[in-house]
Each structure stands twice: as structure tokens, then as C-alpha cells.
C-alpha positions in Angstrom: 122.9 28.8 113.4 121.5 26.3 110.8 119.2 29.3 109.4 122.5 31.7 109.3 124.4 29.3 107.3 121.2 28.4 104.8 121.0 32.3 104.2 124.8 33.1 103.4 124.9 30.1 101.0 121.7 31.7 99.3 123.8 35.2 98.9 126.7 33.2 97.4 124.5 31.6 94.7 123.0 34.7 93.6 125.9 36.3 93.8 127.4 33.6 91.2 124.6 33.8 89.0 125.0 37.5 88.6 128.9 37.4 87.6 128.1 34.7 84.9 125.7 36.7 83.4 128.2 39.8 83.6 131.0 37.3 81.7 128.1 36.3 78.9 127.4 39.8 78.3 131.1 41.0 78.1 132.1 38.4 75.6 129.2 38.8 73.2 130.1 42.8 73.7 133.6 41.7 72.5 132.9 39.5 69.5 130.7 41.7 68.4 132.8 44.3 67.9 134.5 44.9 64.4 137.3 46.5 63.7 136.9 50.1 62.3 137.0 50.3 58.5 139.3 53.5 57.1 137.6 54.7 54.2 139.5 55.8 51.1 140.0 59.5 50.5 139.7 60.1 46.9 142.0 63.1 45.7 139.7 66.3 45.0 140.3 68.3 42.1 142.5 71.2 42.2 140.8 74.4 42.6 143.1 76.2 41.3 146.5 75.8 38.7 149.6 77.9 39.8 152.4 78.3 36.9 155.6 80.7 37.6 155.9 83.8 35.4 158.5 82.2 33.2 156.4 79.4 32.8 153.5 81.2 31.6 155.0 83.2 29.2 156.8 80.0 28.0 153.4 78.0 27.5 152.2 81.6 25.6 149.3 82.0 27.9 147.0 85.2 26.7 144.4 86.6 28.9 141.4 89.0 28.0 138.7 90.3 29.3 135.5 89.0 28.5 132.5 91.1 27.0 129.7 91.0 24.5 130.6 90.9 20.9 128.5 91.7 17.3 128.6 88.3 15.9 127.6 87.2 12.2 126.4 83.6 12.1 127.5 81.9 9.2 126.6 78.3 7.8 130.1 76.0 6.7 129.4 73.7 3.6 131.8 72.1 0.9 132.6 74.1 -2.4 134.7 73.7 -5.4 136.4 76.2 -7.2 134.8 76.7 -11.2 136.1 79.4 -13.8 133.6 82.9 -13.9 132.0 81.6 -16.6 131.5 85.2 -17.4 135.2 85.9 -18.2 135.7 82.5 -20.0 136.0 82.6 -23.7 136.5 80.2 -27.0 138.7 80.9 -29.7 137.2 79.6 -32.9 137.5 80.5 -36.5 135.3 81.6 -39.3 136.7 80.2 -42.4 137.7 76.1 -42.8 141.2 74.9 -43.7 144.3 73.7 -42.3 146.3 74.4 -39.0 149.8 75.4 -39.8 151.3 76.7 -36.4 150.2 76.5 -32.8 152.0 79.2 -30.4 150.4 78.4 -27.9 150.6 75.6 -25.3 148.3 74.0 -22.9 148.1 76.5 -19.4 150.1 79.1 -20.8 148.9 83.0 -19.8 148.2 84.9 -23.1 147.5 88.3 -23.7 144.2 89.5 -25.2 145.5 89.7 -29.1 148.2 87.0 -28.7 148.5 84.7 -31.6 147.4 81.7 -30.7 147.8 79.8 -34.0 147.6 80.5 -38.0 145.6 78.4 -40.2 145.8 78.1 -44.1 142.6 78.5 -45.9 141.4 78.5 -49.8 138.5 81.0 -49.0 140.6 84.0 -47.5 142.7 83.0 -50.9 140.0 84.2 -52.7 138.8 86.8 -51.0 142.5 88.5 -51.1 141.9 87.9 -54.7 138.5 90.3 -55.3 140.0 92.5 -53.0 142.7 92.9 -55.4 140.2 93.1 -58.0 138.1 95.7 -56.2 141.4 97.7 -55.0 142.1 98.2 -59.2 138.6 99.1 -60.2 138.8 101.4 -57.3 141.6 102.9 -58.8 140.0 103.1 -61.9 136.8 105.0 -60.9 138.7 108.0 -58.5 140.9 108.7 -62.1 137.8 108.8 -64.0 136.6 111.1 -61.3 139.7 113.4 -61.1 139.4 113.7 -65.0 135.4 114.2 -64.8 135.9 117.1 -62.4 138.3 118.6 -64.6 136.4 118.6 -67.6 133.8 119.6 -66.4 135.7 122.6 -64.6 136.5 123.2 -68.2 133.1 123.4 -69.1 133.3 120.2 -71.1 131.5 118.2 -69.6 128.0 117.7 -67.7 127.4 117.8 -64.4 125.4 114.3 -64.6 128.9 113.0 -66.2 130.4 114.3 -63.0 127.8 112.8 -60.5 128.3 109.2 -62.4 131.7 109.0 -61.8 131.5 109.6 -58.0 128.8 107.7 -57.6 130.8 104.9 -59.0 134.0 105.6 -57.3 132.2 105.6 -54.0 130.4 102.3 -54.7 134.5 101.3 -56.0 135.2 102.6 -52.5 132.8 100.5 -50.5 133.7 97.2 -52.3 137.1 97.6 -51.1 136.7 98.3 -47.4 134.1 95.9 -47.4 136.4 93.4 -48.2 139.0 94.9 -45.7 136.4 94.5 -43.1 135.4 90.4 -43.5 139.7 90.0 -44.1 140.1 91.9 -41.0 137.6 89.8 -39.1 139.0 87.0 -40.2 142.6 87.9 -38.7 143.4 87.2 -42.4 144.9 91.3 -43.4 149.2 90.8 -44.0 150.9 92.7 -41.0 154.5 93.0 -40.1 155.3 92.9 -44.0 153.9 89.2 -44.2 152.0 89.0 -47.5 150.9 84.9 -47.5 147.2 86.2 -48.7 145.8 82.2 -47.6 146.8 82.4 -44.0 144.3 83.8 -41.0 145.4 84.4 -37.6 143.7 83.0 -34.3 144.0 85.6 -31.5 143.2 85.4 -28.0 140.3 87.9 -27.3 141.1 88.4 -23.3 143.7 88.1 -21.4 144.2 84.2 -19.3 145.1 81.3 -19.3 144.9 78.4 -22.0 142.9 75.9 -20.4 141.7 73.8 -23.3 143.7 72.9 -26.7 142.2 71.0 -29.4 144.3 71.7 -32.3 147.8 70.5 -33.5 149.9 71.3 -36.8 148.1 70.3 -39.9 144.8 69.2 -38.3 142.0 70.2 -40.0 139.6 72.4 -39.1 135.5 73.9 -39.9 133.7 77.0 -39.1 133.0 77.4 -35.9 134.5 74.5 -34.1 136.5 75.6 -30.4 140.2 75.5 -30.9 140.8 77.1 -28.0 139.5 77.9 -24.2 140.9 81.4 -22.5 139.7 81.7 -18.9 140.6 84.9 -16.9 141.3 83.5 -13.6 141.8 87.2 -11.6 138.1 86.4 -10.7 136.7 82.5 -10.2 133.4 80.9 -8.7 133.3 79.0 -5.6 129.9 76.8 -5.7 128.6 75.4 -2.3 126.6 72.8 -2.2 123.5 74.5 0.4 121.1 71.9 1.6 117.5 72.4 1.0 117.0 73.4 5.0 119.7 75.7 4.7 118.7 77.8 1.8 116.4 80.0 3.1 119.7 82.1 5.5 121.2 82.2 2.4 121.4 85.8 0.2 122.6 87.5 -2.6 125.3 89.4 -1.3 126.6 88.0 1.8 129.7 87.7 2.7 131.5 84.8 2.5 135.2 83.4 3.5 137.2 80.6 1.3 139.7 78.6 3.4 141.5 74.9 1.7 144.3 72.9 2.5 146.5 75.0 -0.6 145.9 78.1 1.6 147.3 77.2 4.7 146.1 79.7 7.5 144.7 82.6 4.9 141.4 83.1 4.4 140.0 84.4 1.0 136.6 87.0 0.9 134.1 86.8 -1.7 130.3 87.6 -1.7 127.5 85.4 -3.0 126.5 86.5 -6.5 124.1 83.7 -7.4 121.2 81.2 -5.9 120.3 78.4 -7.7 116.3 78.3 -7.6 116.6 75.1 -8.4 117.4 71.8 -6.5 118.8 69.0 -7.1 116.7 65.8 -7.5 119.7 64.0 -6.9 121.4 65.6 -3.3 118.4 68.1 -2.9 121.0 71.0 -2.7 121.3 74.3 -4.3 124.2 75.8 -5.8 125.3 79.4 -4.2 127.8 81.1 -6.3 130.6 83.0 -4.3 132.6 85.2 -6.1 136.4 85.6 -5.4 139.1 87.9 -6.1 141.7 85.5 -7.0 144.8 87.9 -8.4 147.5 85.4 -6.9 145.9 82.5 -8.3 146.1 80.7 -5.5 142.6 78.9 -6.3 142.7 76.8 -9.4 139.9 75.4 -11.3 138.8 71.9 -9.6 139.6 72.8 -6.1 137.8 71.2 -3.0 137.3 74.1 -0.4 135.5 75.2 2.8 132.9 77.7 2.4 131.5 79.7 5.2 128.7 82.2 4.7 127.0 84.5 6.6 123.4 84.2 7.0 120.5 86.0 6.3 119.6 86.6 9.9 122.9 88.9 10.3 124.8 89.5 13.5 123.6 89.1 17.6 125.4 90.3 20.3 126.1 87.5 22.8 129.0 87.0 25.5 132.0 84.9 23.9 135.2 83.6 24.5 137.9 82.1 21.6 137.5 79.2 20.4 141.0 78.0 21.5 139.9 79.2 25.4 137.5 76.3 25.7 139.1 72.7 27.0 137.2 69.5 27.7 138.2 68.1 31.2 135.5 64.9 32.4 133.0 65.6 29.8 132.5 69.2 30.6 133.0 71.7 29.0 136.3 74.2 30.9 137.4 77.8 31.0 140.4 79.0 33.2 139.9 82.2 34.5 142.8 84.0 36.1 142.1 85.1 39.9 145.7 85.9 40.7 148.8 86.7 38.9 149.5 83.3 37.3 146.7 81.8 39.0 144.1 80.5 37.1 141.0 78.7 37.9 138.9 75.9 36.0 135.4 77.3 35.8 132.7 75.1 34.0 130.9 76.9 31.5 127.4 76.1 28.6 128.5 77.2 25.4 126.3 78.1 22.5 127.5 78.2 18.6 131.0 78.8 17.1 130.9 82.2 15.1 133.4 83.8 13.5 136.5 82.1 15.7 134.3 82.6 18.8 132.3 80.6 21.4 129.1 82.1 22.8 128.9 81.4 26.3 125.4 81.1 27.9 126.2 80.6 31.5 129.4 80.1 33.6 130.7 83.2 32.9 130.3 87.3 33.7 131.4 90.1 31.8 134.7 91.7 32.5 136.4 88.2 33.8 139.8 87.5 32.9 139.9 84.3 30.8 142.8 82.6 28.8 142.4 82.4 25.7 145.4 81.2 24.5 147.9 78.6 26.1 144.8 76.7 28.0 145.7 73.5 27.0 149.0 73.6 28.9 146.7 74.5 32.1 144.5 72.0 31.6 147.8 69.1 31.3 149.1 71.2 34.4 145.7 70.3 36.6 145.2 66.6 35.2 148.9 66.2 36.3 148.0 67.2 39.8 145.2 64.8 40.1 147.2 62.2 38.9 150.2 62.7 41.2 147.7 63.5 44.4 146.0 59.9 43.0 149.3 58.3 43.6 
């Protein structure tokens, strides 16, 4: 009986002992145990941008097709627009004396024998006076001749007598258009019934503009000093500035394209005409001469412009997109390339150089994909919107 009891109070201690241990265990299970932590999902970029029809012909989206394209690299500098030194001219005149009218003003567009002013002057005086002198002599010796030759048709006279006196009327002769020649030169001859034999006339040689003036009424001039300045503008000079490194893709007769503030979207064509084979120690640039129709004169003389021009290395054919299809979305460069009917994708793409309005795209892109190339900007505020409001 004793032994019985001793036993069961053995099984109830052990029995104790093992549902402590089961309690310890439990509760250290429980503190341990954290609460599950809900992670954040971050909004994923669309995949795609949907617009109505209306709305994509209302943002003007264009799509075409991609494919390889004959490029012509070209090399942008800074130019300013100079007269063609070949069609620029100075009005200056050969005899000294005094200005007595100026008709013509500062810019104004002559003709090429337009008056430009009149000048009085002592020595064109004088030589109006031998010509009158060698005009009466002249006279003298052809009726000595006519009287000569009929004497000696009469048989009264020599025929030595006869060759003096045309010998002398032709040496008469030559005095006098002599004469007529330097007057004429001058611009000093009378016309138009004006017979002031002091005055000489300043014409414009060519056709232009007045862009220099020197002169006023009564000034006096000398021989040979610039009164005037006539530059024919229908042509001008464009001179880039090429940079030492750059001079080598440049070459006599490329083609080159003008554009400046003063010609708002138009682009003017020219060529290069001229290399300069020398630097300067200064900027170690040369000057490249472009030459440019300029019939509106919408380039004047002193105008900053830019000046692209193609280079020696001439055109490669490369896959390209416009300019205006490219968009920068988180420092990438971004194409949208329609994959439905106004449903366009962003596609990442490596672009090469700008030419001629043009990307070249190296990789992110296959021939004969449909690409916007107009209106992409209104895509790309269409997907950033959607990241925003799926952020929110």
C-alpha cells in the first residue's frame, strides 16, 4: 500500500514537471513572435499610354515608319554676316576741289550710274578750256584740208601740200578726243544741256547700297580719297569661325545652311567658297567663307548667325528618328512606339549624332516600327501623370 502511494506521487511530479516546461516553451513561442510587416508596393511604370482618337489628333500626334536614311554630317559654329568683298566698290574722284551737292544719303540703294554727288574743280576748268582751244584748231586744219584737196583736184597744188594738211587735221583730231576722253573719265562732259565746264560728276559704278558717306556740301576734297562705299548686297559672306580640330572636314564647296534669330524658322543655303590657311594666334580658328544668295536682304552686314556645314566625310546611312520623337523620362533617353491604334509604348532607345533634323538611333529600335514623331511630349506628360496618380 505504502509502495502504491510512493509510486503515484512520483507520476504526479513528473507529470508536473512536464506541463511547466510545455507553459515555458509556449510563452517564449508567443513573445517571440512579431507581427507581420506589409511592405510597400511602389507603383510600376505604365507599359503602355492610351489616348482617344480625338485626343490624339488634338495633341497632333504623327507616326512614321522607321528606316535607314542617307545622312550628311555637318559641324554647327558661329558666323557673322560681312559684304562680298568682291561686289563692294569705292567711289572716289580723280581731280581735287570742292563738294557742291550730295544726292545721295547714307543706306540708300543706287543704281550703277546714279549721281552720287558733283564737285567743283579748277582743273576740269582748264581742261574744258584747251579743249576749246583744240576743238578751234581742229576746225582750222579739216578747212585747210577741204581747200588742200581742192586745189590740188585743180592741179594747183602738190600732193605733199595735200598730205600736210591731213596729217595735221588728224593730229587736230586726236587732240580733241583726247581731251574728250580724260573729261569723260572725269564725269566732267556737260549733259542734259548743263554747260558749268568746272563741275565733275561722281557716279555709282554698280548697283547697291550706300554703306559709307564721307562727304558733305562744300567739303573739300583730293585725288583719290573714298567719298563713297557701294556694296551689292544680292550676294554676302557668312564667315565661321572653324576651330583648329575641325578644319580638316571642312571643303571648298560644301554645302552649308544660315539660320538667325531675324529669320525665324527659314533656313538660307550657301556653299563654302573660301578656307583660311591661316589661324589665328589669337582663338586658333580659321575663317570659312560661305557664300549666300541674299536677294531679299534679309541678312545685313554685322549679323550674328548659326552656320552649319556639311563635312568632308559626306553622308552615312544609319537608322533615325526626328529629333522632336526623342523625350527624356528618368535620365533615359524615350521613344513611343505605337503598338495599337492610339496605343503607344515608351521604349528606351541609344542614340548617336543629330544630323540634318534627325537622331541616329543605335539600339532600341528595328526598322519598319511605328514611332511618333510628332506630339511625344504630350505622351510623355500623359505617362508621368499616371505614375503620379497610381503614387497617390
Amino acid at each position: 500500500m505504502i509502495t502504491s502511494l510512493n509510486s503515484c506521487s512520483r507520476f504526479v511530479a513528473r507529470a508536473a514537471v512536464v506541463v511547466l516546461l510545455l507553459s515555458v516553451v509556449a510563452c517564449g513561442k508567443k513573445n517571440d513572435t512579431k507581427p507581420e510587416e506589409k511592405s510597400e508596393a511602389k507603383p510600376a511604370t505604365p507599359s503602355v499610354v492610351r489616348l482617344t482618337r480625338a485626343a490624339a489628333r488634338s495633341a497632333g500626334i504623327v507616326v512614321e515608319q522607321t528606316g535607314t536614311s542617307m545622312l550628311t554630317a555637318t559641324s554647327r559654329f558661329t558666323g557673322a554676316v560681312e559684304p562680298n568683298q568682291q561686289q563692294l566698290q569705292q567711289v572716289t574722284p580723280l581731280v581735287a576741289g570742292r563738294v557742291e551737292k550730295v544726292y545721295a544719303r547714307l543706306g540708300d540703294a543706287v543704281r550703277a550710274g546714279s549721281v552720287l554727288a558733283t564737285i567743283s574743280s579748277p582743273e576740269v576748268a582748264e581742261m574744258h578750256g584747251k579743249l576749246l582751244e583744240a576743238q578751234a584748231h581742229l576746225n582750222l586744219t579739216e578747212a585747210n584740208l577741204r581747200r588742200t584737196q581742192r586745189l590740188t583736184d585743180l592741179g594747183a597744188a602738190a600732193g605733199k601740200d595735200l598730205s600736210a594738211a591731213t596729217a595735221e587735221a588728224e593730229t587736230a583730231r586726236y587732240d580733241v578726243n583726247h581731251l574728250r576722253d580724260a573729261l569723260h573719265i572725269l564725269g566732267a562732259l556737260p549733259e542734259n544741256g548743263q554747260h558749268n565746264i568746272s563741275t565733275v560728276r561722281l557716279v555709282s559704278p554698280i548697283s547697291g547700297v550706300v554703306t559709307e558717306r564721307t562727304v558733305n556740301p562744300g567739303s573739300g576734297v583730293e585725288v583719290g580719297k573714298p567719298l563713297f562705299t557701294i556694296a551689292n548686297l544680292s550676294t554676302v559672306w557668312v564667315i565661321a569661325n572653324v576651330p583648329e580640330v575641325q578644319v580638316a572636314t571642312m571643303r571648298t564647296g560644301a554645302a552649308a545652311e544660315v539660320r538667325g534669330a531675324a529669320l525665324a524658322n527659314d533656313v538660307l543655303h550657301g556653299t563654302v567658297g573660301y578656307i583660311d590657311p591661316v589661324l589665328s594666334d589669337a582663338t586658333r580658328t580659321a575663317r570659312v567663307r560661305v557664300d549666300v544668295r541674299n536677294l531679299e536682304g534679309r541678312l545685313r552686314v554685322g549679323m550674328f548667325v548659326d552656320v552649319r556645314i556639311a563635312d568632308a566625310n559626306g553622308a552615312t546611312q544609319a537608322l533615325t528618328v526626328a529629333d522632336d520623337a526623342v523625350q527624356r523620362v528618368n535620365e533615359k533617353d524615350v521613344v513611343f512606339v505605337q503598338t495599337a491604334d492610339s496605343t503607344f509604348a515608351p521604349r528606351e532607345v541609344t542614340l548617336g549624332a543629330s544630323l540634318d533634323g534627325r537622331r541616329i538611333v543605335l539600339a532600341g529600335l528595328n526598322v519598319g516600327d511605328r514611332v511618333v514623331a510628332k506630339g511625344s511630349f504630350t505622351l510623355k506628360s500623359q505617362m508621368l501623370k499616371s505614375e503620379f496618380a497610381e503614387g497617390d
